[in-house]
C-alpha positions as CSV (number, residue, x, y, z in Angstrom):
1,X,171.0,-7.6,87.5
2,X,170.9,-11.7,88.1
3,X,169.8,-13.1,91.0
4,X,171.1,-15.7,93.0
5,X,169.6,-19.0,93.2
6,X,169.7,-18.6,97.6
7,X,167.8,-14.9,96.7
8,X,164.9,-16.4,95.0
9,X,164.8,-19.6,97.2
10,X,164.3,-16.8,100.0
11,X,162.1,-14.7,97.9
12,X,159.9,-17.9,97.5
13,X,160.1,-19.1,101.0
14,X,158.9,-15.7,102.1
15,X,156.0,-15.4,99.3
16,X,154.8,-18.7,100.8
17,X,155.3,-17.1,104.0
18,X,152.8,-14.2,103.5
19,X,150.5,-16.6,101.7
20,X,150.3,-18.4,104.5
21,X,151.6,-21.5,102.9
22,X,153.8,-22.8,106.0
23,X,154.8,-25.6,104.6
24,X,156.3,-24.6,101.7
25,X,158.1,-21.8,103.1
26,X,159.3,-24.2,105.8
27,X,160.7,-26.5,103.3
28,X,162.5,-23.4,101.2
29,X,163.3,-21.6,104.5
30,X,164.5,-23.6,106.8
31,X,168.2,-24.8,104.2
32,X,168.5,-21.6,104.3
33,X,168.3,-20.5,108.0
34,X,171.0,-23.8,108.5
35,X,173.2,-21.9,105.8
36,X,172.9,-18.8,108.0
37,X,170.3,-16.7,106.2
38,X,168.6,-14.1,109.5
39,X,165.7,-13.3,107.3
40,X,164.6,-17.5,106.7
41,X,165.7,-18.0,110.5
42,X,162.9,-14.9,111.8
43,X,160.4,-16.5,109.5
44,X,161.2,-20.1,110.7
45,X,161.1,-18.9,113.6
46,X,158.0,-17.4,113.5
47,X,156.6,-20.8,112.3
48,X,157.8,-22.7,115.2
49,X,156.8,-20.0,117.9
50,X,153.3,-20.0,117.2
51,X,153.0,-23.5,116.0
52,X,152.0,-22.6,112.1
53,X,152.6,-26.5,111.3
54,X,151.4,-28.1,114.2
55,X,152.3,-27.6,117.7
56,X,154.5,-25.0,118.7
57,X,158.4,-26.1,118.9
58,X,159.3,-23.3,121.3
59,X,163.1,-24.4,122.1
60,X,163.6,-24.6,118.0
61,X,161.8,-21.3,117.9
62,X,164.1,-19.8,120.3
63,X,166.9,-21.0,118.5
64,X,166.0,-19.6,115.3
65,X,165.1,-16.2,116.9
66,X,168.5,-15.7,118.6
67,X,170.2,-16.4,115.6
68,X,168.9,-14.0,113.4
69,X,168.8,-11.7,116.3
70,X,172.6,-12.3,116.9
71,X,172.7,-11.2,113.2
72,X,171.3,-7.7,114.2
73,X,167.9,-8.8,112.3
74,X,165.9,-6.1,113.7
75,X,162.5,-7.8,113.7
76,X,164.2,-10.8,115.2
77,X,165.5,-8.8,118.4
78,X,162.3,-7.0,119.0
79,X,161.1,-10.6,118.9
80,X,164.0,-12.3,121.3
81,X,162.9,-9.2,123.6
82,X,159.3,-10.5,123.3
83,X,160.1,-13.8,124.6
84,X,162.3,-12.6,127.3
85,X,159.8,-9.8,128.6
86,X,156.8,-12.6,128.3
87,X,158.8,-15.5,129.4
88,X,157.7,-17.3,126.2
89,X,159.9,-20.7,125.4
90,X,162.4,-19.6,127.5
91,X,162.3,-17.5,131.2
92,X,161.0,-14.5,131.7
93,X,164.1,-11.9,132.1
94,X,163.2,-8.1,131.8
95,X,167.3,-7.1,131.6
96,X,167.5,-9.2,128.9
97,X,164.2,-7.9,127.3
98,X,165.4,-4.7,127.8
99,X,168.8,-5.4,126.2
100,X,167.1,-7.0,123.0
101,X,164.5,-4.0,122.9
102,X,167.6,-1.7,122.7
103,X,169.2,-3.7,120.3
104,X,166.0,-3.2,117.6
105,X,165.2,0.3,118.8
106,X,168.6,1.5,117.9
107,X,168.0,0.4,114.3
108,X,164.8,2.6,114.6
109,X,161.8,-0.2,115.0
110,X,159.6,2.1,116.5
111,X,157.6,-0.8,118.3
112,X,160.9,-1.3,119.9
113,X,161.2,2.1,121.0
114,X,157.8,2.1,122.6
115,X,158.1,-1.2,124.2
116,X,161.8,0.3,125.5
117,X,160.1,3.8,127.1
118,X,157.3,1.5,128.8
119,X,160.1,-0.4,130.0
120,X,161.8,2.8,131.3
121,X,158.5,4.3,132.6
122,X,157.5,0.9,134.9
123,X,161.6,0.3,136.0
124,X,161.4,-3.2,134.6
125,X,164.5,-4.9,133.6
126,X,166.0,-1.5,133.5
127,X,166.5,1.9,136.2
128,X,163.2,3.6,136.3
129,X,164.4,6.7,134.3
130,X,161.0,8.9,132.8
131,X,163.2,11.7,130.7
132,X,164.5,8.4,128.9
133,X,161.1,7.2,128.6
134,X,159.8,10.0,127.2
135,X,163.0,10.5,124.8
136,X,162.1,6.8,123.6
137,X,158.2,7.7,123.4
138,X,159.4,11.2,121.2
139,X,162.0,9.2,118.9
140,X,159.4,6.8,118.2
141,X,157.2,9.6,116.9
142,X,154.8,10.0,119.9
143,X,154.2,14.0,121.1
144,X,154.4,14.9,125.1
């Protein structure tokens, strides 16, 4: 099986990621998050958020997070729902948390799910509803 050139840029940017070599996976990431790719957007992302090259860029961060999470990058929506519930680079907005939270927990990120039931449990950004916190808690592999 070949692989394409933009699979082993992103397979690259992402070993540089994990080796914690910023900027090189900046440089190899971020053509590909312009070109659309959710995985180099998260990571780039990711670099901007928490200021891996610098200071934190947290409007560009933002950007990059959405994007992917647009994409239905699961990772990248549990994220999103991080910086609404947190207020972090953007304002705080516990619907919209809530929503994002949904979003990853549907494609099974547990972390998702629990963030989702705690949501449910405290009524923030969401009815305060305790079977569908528990529901949450049990899908995401906690027993009651």
């Amino acid at each position: 099986m070949k692989i394409s050139e933009t699979e082993m840029e992103l397979s690259s940017g992402i070993a540089a990621f994990e080796g914690k070599h910023f900027a090189t996976a900046m440089q190899l990431l971020m053509p590909l998050a312009e070109a659309g790719e959710p995985e180099a957007q998260y990571r780039v992302a990711i670099i901007q958020q928490n200021g891996l090259l610098g200071a934190p860029h947290g409007a560009d961060a933002l950007k990059w997070m959405r994007a992917a999470a647009e994409q239905g990058h699961a990772l990248a929506q549990h994220g999103l729902g991080f910086m609404y519930l947190e207020g972090e680079c953007q304002e705080k907005d516990e619907a919209q948390a809530a929503l994002w939270f949904r979003r990853a927990a549907d494609q099974g990120l547990a972390g998702s799910l629990t963030t989702l039931a705690m949501l449910y449990q405290e009524g923030r950004g969401v009815a305060k509803d305790e079977d569908e916190a528990k529901r949450l808690f049990k899908q995401a592999g906690f027993d009651f």
